[in-house]
Phi, psi and omega in degrees: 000306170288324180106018198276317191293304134339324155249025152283296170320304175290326159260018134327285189301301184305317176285359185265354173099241204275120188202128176258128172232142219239128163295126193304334219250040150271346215187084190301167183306345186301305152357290213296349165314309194302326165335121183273328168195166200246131171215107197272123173241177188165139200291157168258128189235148158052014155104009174185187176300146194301119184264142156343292188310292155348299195254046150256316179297299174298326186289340198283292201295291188333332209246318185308311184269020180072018201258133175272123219238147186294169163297147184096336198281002193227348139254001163277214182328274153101151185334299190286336164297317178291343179255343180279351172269321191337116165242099186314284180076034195119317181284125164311130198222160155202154192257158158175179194194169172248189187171166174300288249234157153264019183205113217263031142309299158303330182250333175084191173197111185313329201298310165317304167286320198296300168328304204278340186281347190278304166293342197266328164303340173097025170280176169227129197280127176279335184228170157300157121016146170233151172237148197214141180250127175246125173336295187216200178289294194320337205084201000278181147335127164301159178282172163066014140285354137329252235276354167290320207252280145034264169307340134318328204269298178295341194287294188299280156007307170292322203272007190254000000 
């Protein structure tokens, strides 16, 4: 929504080399067949994944304070939808999200459902969960995670 998760994604993507990243709410799951492998995110919202009510609520709060939202994010599709449509077949995956807190007692972690909804599609996960830390909802990024997520990126890569 903020875009913080979206540049994660994108140095995700650098480190895995030639890589593309398609926003759920640009596109259904039907895509993601051509993937040689998926590696699924999502901001943690209410303690998991961001839910309708959630990127309705935030999108809601985003226009009270003037704050510009990516497009799609507080109406579209949206994660869960995009992964209940998935059909894995096989394909390799991996999951991660962002969030505030380090600690997902407190915070919970999207990274997790996302993970267990990947598998119920029939991916096979290359890694844990991963989690990338944000300052606030808002952002920005914690430091040096760029160059984390990056490196998750290459990790994973090797494992392709």
């Amino acid at each position: 929504m903020y875009g913080n998760t979206r540049q994660i994604a994108e140095a995700i993507a650098d480190g895995l080399g030639k890589a593309e990243v398609v926003s759920v709410n640009h596109g259904d799951s039907s895509a993601a067949g051509d993937a040689d492998a998926l590696v699924v995110g999502g901001p943690t919202h209410m303690h998991g994944m961001a839910s309708r009510m959630s990127r309705k609520g935030t999108g809601e709060a985003a226009k009270e304070e003037d704050i510009e939202l990516e497009p799609g994010a507080a109406d579209g599709p949206g994660l869960r939808k995009w992964l209940t449509d998935l059909a894995g077949d096989g394909k390799r995956a991996a999951a991660f999200d962002t969030r505030i807190d380090k600690s997902p007692m407190l915070t919970g972690a999207a990274s997790r459902g996302i993970a267990k909804r990947l598998k119920r599609a029939g991916c096979d996960l290359l890694a844990d969960p991963e989690s990338f830390f944000v300052e606030d909802s808002e952002g920005p990024l914690a430091d040096g995670e760029l160059d984390r997520a990056k490196t998750w990126g290459a990790e994973l890569a090797k494992q392709l």
